[in-house]
C-alpha positions as CSV (number, residue, x, y, z in Angstrom):
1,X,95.6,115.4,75.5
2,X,96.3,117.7,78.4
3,X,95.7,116.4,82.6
4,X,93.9,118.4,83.9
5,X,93.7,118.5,87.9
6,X,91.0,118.9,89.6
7,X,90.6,122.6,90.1
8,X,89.5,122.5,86.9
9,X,85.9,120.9,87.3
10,X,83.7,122.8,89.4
11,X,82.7,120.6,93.1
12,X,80.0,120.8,95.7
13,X,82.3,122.9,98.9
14,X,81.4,122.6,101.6
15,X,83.6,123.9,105.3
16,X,83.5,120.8,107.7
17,X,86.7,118.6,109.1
18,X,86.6,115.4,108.0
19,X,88.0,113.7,111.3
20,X,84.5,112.8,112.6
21,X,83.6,111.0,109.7
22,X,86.9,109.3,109.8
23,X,86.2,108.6,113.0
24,X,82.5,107.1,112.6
25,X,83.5,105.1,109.4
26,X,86.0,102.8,110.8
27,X,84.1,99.6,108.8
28,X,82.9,101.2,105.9
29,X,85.0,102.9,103.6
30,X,83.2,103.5,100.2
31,X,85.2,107.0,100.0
32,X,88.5,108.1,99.4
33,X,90.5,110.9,99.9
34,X,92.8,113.1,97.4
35,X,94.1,116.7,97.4
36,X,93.0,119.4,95.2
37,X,96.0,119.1,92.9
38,X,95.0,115.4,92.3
39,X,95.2,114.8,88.4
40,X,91.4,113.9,86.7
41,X,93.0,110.7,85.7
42,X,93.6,109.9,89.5
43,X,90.2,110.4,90.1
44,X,88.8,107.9,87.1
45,X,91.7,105.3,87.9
46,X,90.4,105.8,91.7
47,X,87.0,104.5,90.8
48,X,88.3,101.7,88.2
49,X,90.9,100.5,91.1
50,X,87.8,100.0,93.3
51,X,86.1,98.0,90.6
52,X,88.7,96.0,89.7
53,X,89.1,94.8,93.5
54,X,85.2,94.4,93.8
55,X,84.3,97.2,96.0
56,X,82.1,100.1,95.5
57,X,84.0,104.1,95.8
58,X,80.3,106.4,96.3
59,X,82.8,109.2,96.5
60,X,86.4,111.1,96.5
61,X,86.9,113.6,98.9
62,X,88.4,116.6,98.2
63,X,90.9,118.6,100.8
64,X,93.7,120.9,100.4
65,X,96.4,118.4,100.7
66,X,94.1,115.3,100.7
67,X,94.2,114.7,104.7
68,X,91.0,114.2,106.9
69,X,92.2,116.5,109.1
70,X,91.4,119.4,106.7
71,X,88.1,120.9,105.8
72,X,86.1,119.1,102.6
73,X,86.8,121.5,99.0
74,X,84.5,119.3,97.5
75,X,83.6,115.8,96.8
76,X,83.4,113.7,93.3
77,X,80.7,111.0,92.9
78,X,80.4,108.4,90.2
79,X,77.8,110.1,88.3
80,X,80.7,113.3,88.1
81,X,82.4,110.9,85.5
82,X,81.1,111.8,82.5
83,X,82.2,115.5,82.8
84,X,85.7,114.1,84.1
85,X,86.0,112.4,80.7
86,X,85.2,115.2,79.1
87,X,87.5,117.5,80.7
88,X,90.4,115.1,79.7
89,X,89.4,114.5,76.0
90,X,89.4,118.5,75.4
């Protein structure tokens, strides 16, 4: 099986920074951030870790080096999953 990263599956772009979110979602944190060279199998083991300690990920955000100072590449959701699994079966 070959890792693939997560160039590999097309994600929602979008150009906005990050830091206000960061900012307004001190309490909250049902996100996480990685960078765009972040493996696929980061991304499941990202949602399974969240599980496993009985919290709830809605999303990974994506930025160039995975900082919340950059703008948002993209963003993987739960329901992105599926084609995740796929991409690391092929």
């Amino acid at each position: 099986m070959i890792e693939a990263n997560l160039c590999a599956v097309p994600l929602c772009s979008a150009a906005l920074s990050l830091s206000a979110l960061c900012l307004l979602d001190r309490v909250r944190s049902n996100w996480q951030l990685l960078p765009r060279t972040a493996l696929l199998s980061e991304v499941v083991n990202a949602f399974d870790a969240a599980e496993r300690n009985g919290k709830r990920l809605d999303a990974i955000l994506v930025t160039q080096s995975g900082r919340a100072t950059e703008s948002l590449l993209g963003i993987v959701t739960i329901h992105d999953i599926p084609k995740v699994l796929r991409e690391l079966t092929k």
